[in-house]
C-alpha positions in Angstrom: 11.4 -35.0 -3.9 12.3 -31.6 -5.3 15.8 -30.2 -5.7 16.8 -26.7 -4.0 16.7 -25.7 -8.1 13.6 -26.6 -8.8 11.8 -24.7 -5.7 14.0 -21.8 -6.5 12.9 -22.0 -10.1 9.5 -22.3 -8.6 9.3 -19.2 -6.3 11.0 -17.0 -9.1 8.6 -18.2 -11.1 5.3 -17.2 -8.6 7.2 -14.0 -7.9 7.4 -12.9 -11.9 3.6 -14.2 -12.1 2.3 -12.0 -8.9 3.6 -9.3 -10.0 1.9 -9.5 -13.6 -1.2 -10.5 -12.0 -2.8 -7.4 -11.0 -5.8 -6.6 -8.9 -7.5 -6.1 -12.4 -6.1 -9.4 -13.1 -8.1 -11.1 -10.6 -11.1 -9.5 -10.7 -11.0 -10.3 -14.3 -10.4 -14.0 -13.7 -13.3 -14.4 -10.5 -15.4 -12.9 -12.7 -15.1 -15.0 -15.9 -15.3 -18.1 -13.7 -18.4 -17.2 -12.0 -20.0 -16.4 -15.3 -18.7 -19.8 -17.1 -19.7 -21.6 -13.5 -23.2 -20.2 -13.3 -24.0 -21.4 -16.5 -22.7 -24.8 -16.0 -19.2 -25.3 -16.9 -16.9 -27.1 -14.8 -13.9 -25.0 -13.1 -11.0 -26.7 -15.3 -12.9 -26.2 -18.7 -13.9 -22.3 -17.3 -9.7 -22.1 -16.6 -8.7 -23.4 -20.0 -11.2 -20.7 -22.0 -10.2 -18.2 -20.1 -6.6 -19.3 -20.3 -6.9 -19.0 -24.0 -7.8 -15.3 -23.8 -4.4 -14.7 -21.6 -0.8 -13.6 -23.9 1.6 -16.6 -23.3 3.1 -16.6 -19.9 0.2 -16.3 -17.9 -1.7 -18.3 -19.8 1.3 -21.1 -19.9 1.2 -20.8 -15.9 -2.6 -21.7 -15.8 -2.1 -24.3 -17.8 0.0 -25.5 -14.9 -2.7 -24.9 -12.6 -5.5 -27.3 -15.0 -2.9 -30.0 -14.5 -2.5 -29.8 -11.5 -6.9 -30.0 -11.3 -6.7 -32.9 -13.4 -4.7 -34.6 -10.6 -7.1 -34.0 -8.0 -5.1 -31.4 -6.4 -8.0 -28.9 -4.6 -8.1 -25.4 -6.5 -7.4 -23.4 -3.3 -4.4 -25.2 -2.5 -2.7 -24.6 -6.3 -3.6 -21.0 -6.1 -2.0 -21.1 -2.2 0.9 -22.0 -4.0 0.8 -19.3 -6.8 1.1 -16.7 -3.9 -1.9 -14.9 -6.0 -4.3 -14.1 -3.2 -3.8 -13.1 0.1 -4.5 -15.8 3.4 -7.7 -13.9 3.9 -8.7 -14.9 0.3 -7.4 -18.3 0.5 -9.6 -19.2 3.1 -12.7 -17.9 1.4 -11.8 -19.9 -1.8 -11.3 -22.9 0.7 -14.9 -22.6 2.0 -16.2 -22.8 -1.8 -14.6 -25.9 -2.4 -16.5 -27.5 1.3 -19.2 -25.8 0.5 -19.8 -25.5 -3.0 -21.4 -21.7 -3.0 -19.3 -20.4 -5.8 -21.6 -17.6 -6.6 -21.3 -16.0 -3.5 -17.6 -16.8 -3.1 -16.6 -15.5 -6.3 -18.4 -12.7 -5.9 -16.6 -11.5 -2.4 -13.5 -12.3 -4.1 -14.4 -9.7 -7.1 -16.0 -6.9 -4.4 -13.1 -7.2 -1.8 -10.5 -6.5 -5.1 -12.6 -4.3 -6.3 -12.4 -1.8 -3.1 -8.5 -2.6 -2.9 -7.7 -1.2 -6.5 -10.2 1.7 -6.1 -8.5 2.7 -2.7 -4.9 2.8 -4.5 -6.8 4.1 -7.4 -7.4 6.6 -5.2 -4.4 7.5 -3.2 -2.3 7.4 -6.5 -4.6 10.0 -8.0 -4.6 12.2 -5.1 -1.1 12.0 -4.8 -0.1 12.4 -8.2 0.3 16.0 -9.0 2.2 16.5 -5.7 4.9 14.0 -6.7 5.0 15.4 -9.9 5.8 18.8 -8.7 8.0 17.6 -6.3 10.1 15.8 -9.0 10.2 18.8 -10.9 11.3 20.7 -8.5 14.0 18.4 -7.2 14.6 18.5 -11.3 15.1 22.0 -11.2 17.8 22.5 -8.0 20.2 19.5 -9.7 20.5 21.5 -12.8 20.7 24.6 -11.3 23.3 23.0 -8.7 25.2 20.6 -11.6 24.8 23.6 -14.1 24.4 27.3 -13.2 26.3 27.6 -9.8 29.4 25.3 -11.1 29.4 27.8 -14.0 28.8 31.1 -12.0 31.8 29.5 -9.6 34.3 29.8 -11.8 33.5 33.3 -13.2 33.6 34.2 -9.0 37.1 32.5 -8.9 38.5 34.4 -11.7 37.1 38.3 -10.0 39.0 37.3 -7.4 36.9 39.5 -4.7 34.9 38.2 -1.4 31.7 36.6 -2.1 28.8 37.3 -0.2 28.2 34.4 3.0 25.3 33.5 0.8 26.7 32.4 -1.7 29.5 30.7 0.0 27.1 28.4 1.4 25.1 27.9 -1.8 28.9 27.4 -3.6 30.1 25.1 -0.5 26.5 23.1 -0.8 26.8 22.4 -4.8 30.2 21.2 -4.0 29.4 18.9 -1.4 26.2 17.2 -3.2 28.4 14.0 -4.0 29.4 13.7 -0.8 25.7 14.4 0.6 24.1 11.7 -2.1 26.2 9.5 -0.1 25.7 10.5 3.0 21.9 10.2 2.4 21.7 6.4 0.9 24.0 4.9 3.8 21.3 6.7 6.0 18.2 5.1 3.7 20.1 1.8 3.7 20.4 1.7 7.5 17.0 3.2 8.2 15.8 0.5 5.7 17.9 -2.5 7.6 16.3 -0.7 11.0 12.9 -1.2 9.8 13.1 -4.6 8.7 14.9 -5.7 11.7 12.0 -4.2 14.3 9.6 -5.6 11.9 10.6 -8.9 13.0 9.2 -8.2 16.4 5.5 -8.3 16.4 5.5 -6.1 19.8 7.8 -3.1 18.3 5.9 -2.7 15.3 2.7 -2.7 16.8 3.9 0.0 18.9 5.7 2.1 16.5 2.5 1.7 14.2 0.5 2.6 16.7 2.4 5.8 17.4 1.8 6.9 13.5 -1.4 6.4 14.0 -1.5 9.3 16.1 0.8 11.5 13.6 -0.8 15.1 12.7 -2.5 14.7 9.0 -1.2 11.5 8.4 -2.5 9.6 11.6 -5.9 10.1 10.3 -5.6 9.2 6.6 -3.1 5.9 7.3 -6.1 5.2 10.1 -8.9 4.8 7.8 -7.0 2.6 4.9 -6.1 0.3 7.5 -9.5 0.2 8.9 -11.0 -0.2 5.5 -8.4 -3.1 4.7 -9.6 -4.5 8.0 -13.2 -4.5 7.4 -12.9 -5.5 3.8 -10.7 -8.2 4.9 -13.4 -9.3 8.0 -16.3 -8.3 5.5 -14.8 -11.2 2.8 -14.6 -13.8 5.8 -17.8 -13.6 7.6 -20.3 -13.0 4.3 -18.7 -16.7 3.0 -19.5 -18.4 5.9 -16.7 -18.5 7.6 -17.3 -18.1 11.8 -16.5 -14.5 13.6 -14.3 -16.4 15.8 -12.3 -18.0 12.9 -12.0 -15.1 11.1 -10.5 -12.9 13.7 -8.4 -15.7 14.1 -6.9 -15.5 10.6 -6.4 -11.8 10.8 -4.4 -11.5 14.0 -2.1 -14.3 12.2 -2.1 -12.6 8.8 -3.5 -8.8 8.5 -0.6 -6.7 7.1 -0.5 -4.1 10.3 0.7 -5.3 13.0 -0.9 -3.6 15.3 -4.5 -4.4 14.3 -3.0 -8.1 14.5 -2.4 -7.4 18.0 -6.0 -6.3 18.6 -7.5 -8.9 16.7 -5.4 -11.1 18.8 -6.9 -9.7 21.9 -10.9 -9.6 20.5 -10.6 -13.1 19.9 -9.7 -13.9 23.7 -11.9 -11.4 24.3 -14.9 -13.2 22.4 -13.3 -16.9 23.6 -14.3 -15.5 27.3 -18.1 -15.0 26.6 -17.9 -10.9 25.3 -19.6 -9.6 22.4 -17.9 -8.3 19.1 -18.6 -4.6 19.8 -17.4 -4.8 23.2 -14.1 -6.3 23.0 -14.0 -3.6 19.9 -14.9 -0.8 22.8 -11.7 -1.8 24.7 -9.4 -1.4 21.9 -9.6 2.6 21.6 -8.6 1.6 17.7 -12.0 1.7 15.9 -14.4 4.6 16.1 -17.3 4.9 18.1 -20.1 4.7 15.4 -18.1 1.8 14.2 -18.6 -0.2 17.4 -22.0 1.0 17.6 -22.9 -0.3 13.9 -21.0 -3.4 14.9 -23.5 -3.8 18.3 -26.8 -3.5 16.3 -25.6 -5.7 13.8 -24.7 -8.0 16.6 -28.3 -7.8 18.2 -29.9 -7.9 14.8 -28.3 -10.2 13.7 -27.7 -8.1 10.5 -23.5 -8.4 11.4 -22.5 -8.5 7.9 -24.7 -5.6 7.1 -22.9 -3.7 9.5 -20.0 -4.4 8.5 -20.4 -3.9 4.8 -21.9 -0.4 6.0 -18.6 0.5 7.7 -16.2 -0.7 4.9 -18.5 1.5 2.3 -17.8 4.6 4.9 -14.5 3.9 5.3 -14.3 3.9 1.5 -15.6 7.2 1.1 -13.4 8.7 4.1 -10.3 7.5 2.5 -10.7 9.0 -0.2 -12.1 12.2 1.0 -8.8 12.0 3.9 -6.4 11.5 0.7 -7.5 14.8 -1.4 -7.2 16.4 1.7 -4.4 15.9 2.1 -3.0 16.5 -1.6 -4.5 19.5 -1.2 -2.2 20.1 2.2 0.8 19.1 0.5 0.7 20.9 -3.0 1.5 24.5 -2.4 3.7 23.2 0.8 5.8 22.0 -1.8 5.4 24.7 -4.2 6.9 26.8 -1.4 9.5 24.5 -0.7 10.8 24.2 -4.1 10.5 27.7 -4.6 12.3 29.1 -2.0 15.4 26.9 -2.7 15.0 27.6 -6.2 14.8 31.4 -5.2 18.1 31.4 -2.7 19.9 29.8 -5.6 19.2 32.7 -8.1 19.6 35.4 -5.0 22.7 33.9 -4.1 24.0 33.3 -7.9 23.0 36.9 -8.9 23.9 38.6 -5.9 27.5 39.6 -6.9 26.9 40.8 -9.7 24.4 43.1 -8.4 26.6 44.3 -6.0 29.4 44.7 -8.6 27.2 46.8 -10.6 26.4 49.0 -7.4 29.9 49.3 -7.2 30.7 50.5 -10.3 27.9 53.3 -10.1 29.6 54.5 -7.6 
């Protein structure tokens, strides 16, 4: 029997490794082991080459799993306990091992990881130059707050004469960031706490989820990646084999949103009492109406995979179309932003002296 040690030892351990393992990472590994297991070579001599290609730690950590092999522990139940892949994924490694359709396994692990990094790929590219300018810009007020107004403030104190409201307030504000720094993380720490504690209930965030759903800009863009994560998710499940039922089964358990957990929850009832896919979709009001209709001809082609593929490669391209949209939105949003405090800084810095040269003119 283990020791609280050792499992703490081990989870610290699967923690470090997840985070080194990237999606790159595993699309990397699926796809060496398809190639090595097409041509023949059994899955614990495919681990060890390719374990030999890894820098130490990883590589020291499959070694752990080719034991483990050697024992005749099953593959997906040592990579369960890695915490690599996701439930959805799990499952579809499961189905190899009962089934013994590799090629087609590994190859909806590589796809489905594939469209995950390309989405953040996306996003993060999209969003880039708007963070950047937005740390700048926050950049920018500290040092003109930290620097110029603390120095302008004393040269005020010693002329001795009334200041203009302005810059009181701009004075009074550079004073008080301390005070405002703190202010704000006690507010981030209990908004933080807030969140975690209504994520415990599955009915709260479903709602609240479901109310950002319908968020101007936002709304649309946070719809479609969690659409595409749903259908690249269902699209992994059903192309390996695995039944509709069962796989809306592991999504209402283990999709990430909790409100499309709630409405797998409800298909899967829905399908349990006799209805059609694209029906039980209809009376969701979460999915788009050429979605349900792709899902319905796939249903009476019996091309359902197809279908769904076909959605998750449109929902692909909408993301990222819905992403440089709204980059573009937010850049000069924050250009004005940043300008405009930047520019009642200066006013409000420059202001007497302007008005003490006006003076002396007259």
């Amino acid at each position: 029997m283990k020791s609280i040690s050792d499992i703490l030892n081990q989870k610290i351990e699967f923690s470090i490794l997840k985070k080194k393992f990237s999606r790159s990472d595993k699309i990397s590994l699926f796809d060496f082991l398809l190639k090595l297991q097409s041509a023949g070579v059994p899955l614990i001599e495919a681990i060890t080459t390719y374990a030999q290609m890894l820098p130490r730690a990883k590589s020291a950590y499959l070694k752990r799993w080719i034991s483990k092999l050697i024992q005749g522990k099953e593959f997906h139940h040592i990579v369960e306990e890695s915490g690599l892949l996701d439930p959805s994924e799990l499952l579809v490694l499961s189905t190899m091992e009962k089934s013994g359709n590799f090629k087609k396994v590994y190859s909806n692990l590589i796809e489905y990881n594939r469209v995950q990094k390309e989405l953040r790929q996306t996003i993060a590219k999209a969003l880039s130059y708007p963070v950047i300018v937005l740390i700048v810009g926050i950049l920018v007020v500290v040092f003109l707050t930290n620097f110029l107004v603390p120095m302008f403030s004393s040269v005020y104190a010693q002329m001795g004469q009334e200041l203009p409201k302005i810059t009181q307030l701009v004075l009074l504000f550079s004073s008080s960031i301390p005070k405002i720094l703190i202010f704000l993380v006690i507010i981030a720490i209990l908004v933080g706490v807030m969140i975690k504690s209504l994520g415990k209930s599955e009915v709260l965030s479903a709602r609240i989820q479901k109310l950002v759903l319908t968020a101007p800009l936002i709304g649309k863009s946070l719809k479609d990646i969690w659409l595409l994560q749903l259908f690249g998710s269902f699209d992994i499940l059903i192309s390996s084999g695995i039944s509709l039922s069962n796989s809306l089964d592991i999504l209402s358990q283990h999709f990430p949103r909790a409100v499309y957990r709630a409405s797998c929850k409800r298909m899967l009832q829905g399908l349990l009492q006799g209805g059609l896919l694209s029906e039980v979709m209809e009376e969701e009001k979460l999915f788009l109406p050429e979605q349900i209709l792709l899902i319905g001809i796939g249903e009476q082609s019996g091309q359902l995979v197809m279908s769904i593929r076909s959605i998750t490669d449109g929902l692909k391209d909408q993301a990222k179309e819905k992403a440089q949209q709204l980059a573009t939105f937010l850049e000069p949003i924050i250009i004005l932003f940043i300008g405009l405090i930047v520019g009642v800084v200066l006013v409000a810095m420059y202001l007497p002296i302007f008005q003490m040269g006006s003076g002396m003119d007259i």
